[in-house]
N, C-alpha and C positions, 0 to 999 in steps of 0.2 A: 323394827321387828321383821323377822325375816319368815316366808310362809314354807313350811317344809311338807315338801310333795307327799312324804309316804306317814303325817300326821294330820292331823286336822285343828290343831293347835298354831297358833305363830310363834311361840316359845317353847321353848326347850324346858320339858318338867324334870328338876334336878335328883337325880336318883344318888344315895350313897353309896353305891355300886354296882356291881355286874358279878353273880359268881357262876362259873360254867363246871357244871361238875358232868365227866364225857365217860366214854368208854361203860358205857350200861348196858343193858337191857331192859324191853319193857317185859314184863308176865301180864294177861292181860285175861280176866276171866268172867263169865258170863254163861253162868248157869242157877238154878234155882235149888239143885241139891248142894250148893254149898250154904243155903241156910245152918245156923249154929253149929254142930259140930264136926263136920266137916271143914270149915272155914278154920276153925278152931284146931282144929289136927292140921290142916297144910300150916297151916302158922310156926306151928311147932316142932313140926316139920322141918320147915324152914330155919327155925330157929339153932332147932339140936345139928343142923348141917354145917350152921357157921353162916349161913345166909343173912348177909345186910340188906337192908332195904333205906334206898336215897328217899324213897318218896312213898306214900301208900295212900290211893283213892279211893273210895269206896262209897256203895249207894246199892237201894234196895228196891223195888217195885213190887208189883203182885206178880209179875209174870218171871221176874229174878233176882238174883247177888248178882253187881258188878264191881268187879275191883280191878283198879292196874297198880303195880307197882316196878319200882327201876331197881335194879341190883346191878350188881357188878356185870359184866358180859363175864366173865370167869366164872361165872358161877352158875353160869348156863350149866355146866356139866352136871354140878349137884340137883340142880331142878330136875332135870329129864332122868337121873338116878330115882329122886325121889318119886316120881311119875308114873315110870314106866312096870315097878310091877304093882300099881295100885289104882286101877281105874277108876275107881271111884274119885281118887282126887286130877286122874289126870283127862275126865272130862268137863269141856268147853274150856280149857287150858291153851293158850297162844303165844309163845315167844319169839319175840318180834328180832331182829336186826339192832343192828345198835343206833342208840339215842342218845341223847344229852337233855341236862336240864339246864335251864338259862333262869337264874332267878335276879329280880331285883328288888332292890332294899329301900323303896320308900319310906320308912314306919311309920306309915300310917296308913288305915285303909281310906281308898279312895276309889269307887266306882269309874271313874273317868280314867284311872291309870292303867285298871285292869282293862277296861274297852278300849282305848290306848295301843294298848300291846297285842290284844288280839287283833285288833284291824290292819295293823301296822305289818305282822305275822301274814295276815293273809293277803294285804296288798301286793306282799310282794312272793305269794305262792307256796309257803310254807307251810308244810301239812303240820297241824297241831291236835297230838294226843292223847291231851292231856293237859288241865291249870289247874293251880291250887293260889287261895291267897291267905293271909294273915295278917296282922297288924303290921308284918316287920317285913315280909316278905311278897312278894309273887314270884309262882313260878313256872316258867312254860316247858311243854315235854314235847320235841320236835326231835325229828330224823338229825342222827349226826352227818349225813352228807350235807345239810343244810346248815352247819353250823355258823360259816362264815355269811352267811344271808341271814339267817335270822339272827347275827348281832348288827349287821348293816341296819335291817331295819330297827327295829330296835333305837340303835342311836339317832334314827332319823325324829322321832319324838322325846326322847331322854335324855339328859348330861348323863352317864353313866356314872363316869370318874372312874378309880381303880376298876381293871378286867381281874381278877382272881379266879386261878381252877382248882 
């Protein structure tokens, strides 16, 4: 067994792959008047624009709505259309630079893979946005100038096997 520096594991945990889906945006919001229908209208919003969404986070507190979501970076332009003659929805609104999502395909959930890839991600200095997980999936939301780092790390705890974009 061999001890690999940027995991905490001696073996390599076998992932059925790697899919990197790039060239996004984050939208990234953080305000408390998008309680119900607000949130509800940018959706729809978004929707009737032709706006895809890769990914959609979302959480609530007493003091706000927080959501990020990744879209196309082409579709920046439809956002800032839909935005800008409607204050209402385009406060505590932020779109970000482009990102990538890096997901891997364990199916199965397992706490130690998700901690895993976050340590791994930040060992080696990569600002993270952004995780989600599911039985099939995990998936992290990192700077795309960081792409080829945070798949180095990454491999440095996983088999990946297939890279797919």
């Amino acid at each position: 067994m061999v001890e690999h520096k940027d995991c905490s594991t001696t073996e390599k945990i076998a992932m059925d792959g790697l899919r990197v889906s790039g060239n996004l945006a984050l939208m990234e919001v953080a305000d408390r008047s998008y309680a119900g229908k607000h949130l509800s209208r940018m959706l729809g919003e978004l929707a009737k624009a032709g706006v895809n969404m890769n990914l959609f986070i979302g959480g609530e507190t007493q003091e706000e709505i927080r959501f990020a979501c990744c879209v196309a970076a082409s579709d920046g332009a439809h956002i800032k259309a839909l935005m800008d003659p409607n204050p209402e929805l385009r406060t505590g609104v932020e779109l970000s630079a482009a990102v990538d999502l890096l997901a891997l395909f364990p199916h199965c959930f397992d706490l130690k893979i998700l901690g895993l890839g976050i340590t791994a991600l930040a060992r080696a200095g990569i600002p993270l946005h952004g995780f989600c997980s599911s039985l099939s999936a995990i998936t992290f939301v990192t700077d795309h100038t960081d792409l080829d780092q945070a798949i180095a790390a990454l491999k440095g705890c996983f088999e990946l096997g297939v890279e797919t974009s």
